[in-house]
N, C-alpha and C positions, 0 to 999 in steps of 0.2 A: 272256455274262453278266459285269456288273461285277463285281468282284473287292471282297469287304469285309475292313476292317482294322481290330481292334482296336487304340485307340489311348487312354494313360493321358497326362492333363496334370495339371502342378502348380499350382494355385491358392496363390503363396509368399507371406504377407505379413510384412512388418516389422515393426519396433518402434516405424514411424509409423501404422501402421494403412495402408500403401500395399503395391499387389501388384504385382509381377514380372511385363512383359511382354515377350513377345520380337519383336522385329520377321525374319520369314521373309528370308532370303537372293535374293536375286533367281537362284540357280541352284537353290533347291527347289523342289516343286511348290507350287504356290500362292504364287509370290513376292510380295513387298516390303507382307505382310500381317502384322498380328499377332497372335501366340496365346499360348495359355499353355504353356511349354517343356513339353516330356515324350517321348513316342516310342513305338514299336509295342510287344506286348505278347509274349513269345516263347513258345513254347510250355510249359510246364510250372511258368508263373509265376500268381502272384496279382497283383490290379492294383498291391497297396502297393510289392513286390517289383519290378516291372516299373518304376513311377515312380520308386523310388530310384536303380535301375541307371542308368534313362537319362537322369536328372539328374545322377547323379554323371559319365559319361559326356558330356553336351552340356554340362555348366556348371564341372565340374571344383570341383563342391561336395556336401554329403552332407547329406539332408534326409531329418526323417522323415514318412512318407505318413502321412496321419491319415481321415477319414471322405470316403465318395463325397457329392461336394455337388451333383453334375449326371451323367445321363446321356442323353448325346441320338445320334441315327443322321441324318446328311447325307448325302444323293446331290451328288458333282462328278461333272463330264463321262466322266471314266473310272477311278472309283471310290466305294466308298462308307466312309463311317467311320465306325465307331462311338467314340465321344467319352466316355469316362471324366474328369470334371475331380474332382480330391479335393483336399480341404488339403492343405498340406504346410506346414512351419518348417524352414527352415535351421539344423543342426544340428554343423556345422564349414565353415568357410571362406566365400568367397566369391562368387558367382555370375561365372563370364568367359563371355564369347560366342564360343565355339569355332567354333557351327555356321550360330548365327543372324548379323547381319547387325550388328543394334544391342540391347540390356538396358533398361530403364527402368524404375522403381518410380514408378507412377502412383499418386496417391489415388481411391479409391474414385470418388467423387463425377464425376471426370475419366473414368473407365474410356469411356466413350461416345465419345471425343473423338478417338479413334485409329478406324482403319481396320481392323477386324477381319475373320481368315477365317471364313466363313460357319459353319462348324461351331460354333466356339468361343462363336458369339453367346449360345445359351440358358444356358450357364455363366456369362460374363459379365453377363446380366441377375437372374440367378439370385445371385450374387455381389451385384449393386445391391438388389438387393430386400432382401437378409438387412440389410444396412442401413442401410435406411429402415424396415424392421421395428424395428432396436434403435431409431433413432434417433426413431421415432414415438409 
């Protein structure tokens, strides 16, 4: 039996209206993909709690988690994850790529244009949709 992993990603966006994407390290699982930064959930945590830690940990900045915007479950080869994507705003400092590979603040519009891990997709569409909702 595959092994499931709670997993909280941050959905960051700017003060251009552009979100924070991270390009996967070619020594993680699912390399030279990309997602929205975030990290496993640990035991005794709520997801907002969990997303702060492991952004202040992988980006070496302090964000506050704000509302779940997506939640979807993807089978890979040998595991399964469960995908928490919530807002989040950067609330001290700067985003560095400790863990990831490369950072980018893509506009909205762009989000499609990059090569994404299969998980992350329904967030990321889910993200386009919200707007083309405003924008409609």
């Amino acid at each position: 039996m595959k092994k499931t992993v709670n997993v909280v990603a941050a959905v960051i966006r700017n003060e251009a209206n552009e979100i924070l994407c991270a390009l996967r390290s070619h020594e993680m699982a699912i390399p030279n993909m990309w997602e929205f930064p975030g990290g496993k959930v640990e035991e005794g945590e709520n997801y907002q709690e969990a997303l702060e830690r492991e952004i202040e940990e992988e980006l070496k900045c302090k964000i506050k988690a704000g509302d779940i915007l997506n939640k979807h479950t993807h089978e890979y080869e040998t595991f399964i994850i469960h995908l928490i994507a919530m807002d989040a705003k950067i609330v001290e400092g700067t985003p560095i790529a400790t863990e990831h590979a490369k950072l980018i603040w893509l506009p909205i519009p762009y989000l499609r244009s990059i090569d994404w891990a299969p998980a992350d997709i329904p967030a990321v569409n889910k993200v386009m949709g919200k707007e083309e909702e405003a924008l409609g």
